[in-house]
N, C-alpha and C positions, 0 to 999 in steps of 0.2 A: 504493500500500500504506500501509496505519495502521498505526504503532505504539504498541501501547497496551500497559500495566501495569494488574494489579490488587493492591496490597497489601491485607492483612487476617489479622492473626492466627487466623481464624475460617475451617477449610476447608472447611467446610459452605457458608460465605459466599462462600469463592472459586470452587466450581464452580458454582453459583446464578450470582453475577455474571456469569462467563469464558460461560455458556453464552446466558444471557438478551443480553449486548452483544454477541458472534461473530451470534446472529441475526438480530436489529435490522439492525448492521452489513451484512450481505448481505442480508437484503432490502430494503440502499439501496444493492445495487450495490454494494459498499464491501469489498473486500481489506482482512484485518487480520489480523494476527499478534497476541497477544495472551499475554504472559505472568505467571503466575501469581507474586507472594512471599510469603510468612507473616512476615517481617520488614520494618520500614525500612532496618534495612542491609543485606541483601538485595539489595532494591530499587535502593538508592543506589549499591551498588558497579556494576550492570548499568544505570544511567544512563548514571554515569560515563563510560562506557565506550564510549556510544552514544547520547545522549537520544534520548529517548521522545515520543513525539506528544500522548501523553492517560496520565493516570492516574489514576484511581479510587483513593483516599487512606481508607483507618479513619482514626478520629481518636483513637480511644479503643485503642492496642496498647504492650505493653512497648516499655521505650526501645529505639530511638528514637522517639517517637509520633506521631500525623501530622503535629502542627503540626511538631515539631519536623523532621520529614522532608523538609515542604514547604518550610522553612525552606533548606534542604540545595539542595532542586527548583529553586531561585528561583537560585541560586548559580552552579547548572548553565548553568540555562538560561531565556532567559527567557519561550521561546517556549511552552513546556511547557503542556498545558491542564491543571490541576488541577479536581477533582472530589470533594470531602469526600463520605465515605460514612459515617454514624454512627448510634447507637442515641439519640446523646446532643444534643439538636435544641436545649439551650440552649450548646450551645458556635456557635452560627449565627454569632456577630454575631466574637468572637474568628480566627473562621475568615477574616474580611472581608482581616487583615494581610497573608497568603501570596496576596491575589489569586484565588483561584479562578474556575472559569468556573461551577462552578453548587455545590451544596449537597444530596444529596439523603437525606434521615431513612432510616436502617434500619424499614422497616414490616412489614406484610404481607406477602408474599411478591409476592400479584398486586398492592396497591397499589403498592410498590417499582418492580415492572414496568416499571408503567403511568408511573411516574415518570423514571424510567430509558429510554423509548420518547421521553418529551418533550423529555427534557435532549440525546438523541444528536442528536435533528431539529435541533437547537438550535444545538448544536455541529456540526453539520456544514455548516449554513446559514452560520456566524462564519466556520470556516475555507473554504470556496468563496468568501468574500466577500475573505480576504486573499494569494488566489493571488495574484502578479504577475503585473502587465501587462505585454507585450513592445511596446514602440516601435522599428518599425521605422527606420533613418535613411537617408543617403545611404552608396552603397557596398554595402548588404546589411549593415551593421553593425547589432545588434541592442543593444537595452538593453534590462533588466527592471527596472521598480519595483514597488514596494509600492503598493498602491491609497489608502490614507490619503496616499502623497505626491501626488498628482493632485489640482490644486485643480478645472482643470474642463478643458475641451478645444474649441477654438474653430477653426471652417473658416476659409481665408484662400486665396479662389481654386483654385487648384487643390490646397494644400498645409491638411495640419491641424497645429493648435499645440498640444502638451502644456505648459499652464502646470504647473509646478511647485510644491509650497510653499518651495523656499526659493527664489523667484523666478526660478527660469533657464524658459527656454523651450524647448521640441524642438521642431522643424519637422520634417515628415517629409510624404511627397506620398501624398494617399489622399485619400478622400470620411468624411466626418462619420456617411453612412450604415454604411457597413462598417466603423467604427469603433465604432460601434454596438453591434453585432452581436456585437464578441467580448467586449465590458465586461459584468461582475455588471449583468444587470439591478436587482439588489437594492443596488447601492451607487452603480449612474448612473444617470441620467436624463437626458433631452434636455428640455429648456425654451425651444427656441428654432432654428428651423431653422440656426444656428450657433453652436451652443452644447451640450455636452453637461459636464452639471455631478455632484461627487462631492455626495451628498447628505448624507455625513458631514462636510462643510465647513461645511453652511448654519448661520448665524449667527440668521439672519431672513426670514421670509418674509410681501413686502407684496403681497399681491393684488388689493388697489383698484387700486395702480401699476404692479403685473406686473411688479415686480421681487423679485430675492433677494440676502440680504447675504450674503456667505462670510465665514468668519470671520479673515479679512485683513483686511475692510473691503471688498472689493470688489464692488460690485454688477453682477447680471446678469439682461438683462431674459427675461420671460415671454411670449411669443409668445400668441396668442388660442386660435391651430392646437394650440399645445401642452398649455396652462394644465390644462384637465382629467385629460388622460393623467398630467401631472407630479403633480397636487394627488393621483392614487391612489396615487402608486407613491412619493409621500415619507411619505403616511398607514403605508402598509405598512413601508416603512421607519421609522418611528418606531414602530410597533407590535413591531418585530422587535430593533432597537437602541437603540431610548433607555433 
């Protein structure tokens, strides 16, 4: 389930938005709850209370206004995906302080849309990509991390290694291939029949050498088997997140 906020002084503007993002949202398979505010303190006291997954932010409403809201949002939480909604397309670059996940201009109705259709694909590809991973260990003890801390993941006989970024190691007994299998395609990639690398890590990438630098410093090599399947799916990933 999603939970998403719309603020906007404007209730013409909030059932336009609430109805164009509930459809979007389901027709990506996506459960969402979605509630309506006419104020920023509205808003904030129903954060508080419970943060919010996403919120669709006016920028332009009586105090408190959005920056100042998102200001508030940031306080809360930092997880919060913010989404500036405005008439006012020269406050863009002011908007940058509170972090947001995208910007999108009050238009047309169907331009809006259409903009609104782009940003959700968008955000919903960001958050699938920072589910945690669960590493199995010994015992049946499980651990979950975040995928940004996974620098890459290497086989070692019968057992595979979760390097870590802050250096520690996991060992846990499995195949490289079924570890595969449950990782964002979109944020790993295998390079190397023993090697499965975070492609948010790479630093560098030498393909005269068929190697890549992580941004540790650590290099890891590019297989011949591999080289092309990796060279697509880091393109796509740089097309997606850089």
């Amino acid at each position: 389930m999603m939970y998403i906020a719309i603020c906007d002084d404007n209730k013409t503007t909030l059932d336009f938005l609430k109805e164009k993002i509930s459809d979007i949202l389901s027709n990506n398979g996506i459960d969402n709850e979605i509630s309506e505010f006419q104020s920023g303190q509205d808003f904030l006291e129903c954060h508080m209370k419970k943060p919010l997954d996403v919120v669709f932010l006016d920028i332009v409403m009586p105090k408190p206004n959005g920056f100042e809201t998102a200001k508030q949002v940031r306080k809360i939480s930092r997880d919060t995906y913010i989404i500036f909604i405005t008439t006012e397309s020269s406050l863009v670059y002011e908007s940058f302080d509170f972090q947001p996940f995208y910007f999108i201009p009050k238009n047309k109705p169907k331009i809006t849309e259409e903009k609104l259709k782009a940003v959700i694909d968008k955000l919903l590809l960001y958050m699938s990509a920072t589910e945690k991973v669960m590493i199995s260990g010994a015992y049946e003890d499980k651990k979950y991390v975040s995928p940004e801390k996974i620098l890459y993941i290497k086989s070692s006989i019968n057992n595979v290694e979760y390097h870590l970024i802050d250096g520690t190691v996991r060992s846990v007994r499995g195949k490289l291939d079924d570890i595969l299998k449950s990782l964002n395609a979109y944020i790993f990639a295998r390079t190397h029949n023993r090697y499965i690398v975070n492609m948010s890590h790479i630093d560098d990438t030498d393909y005269p050498n068929m190697e890549i630098k992580l941004d540790n410093g650590e290099l890891i090599g590019i297989s011949r088997g591999y080289k092309k399947e990796f060279e697509e799916l880091y393109l796509r990933f740089m097309r997606n997140f850089s």
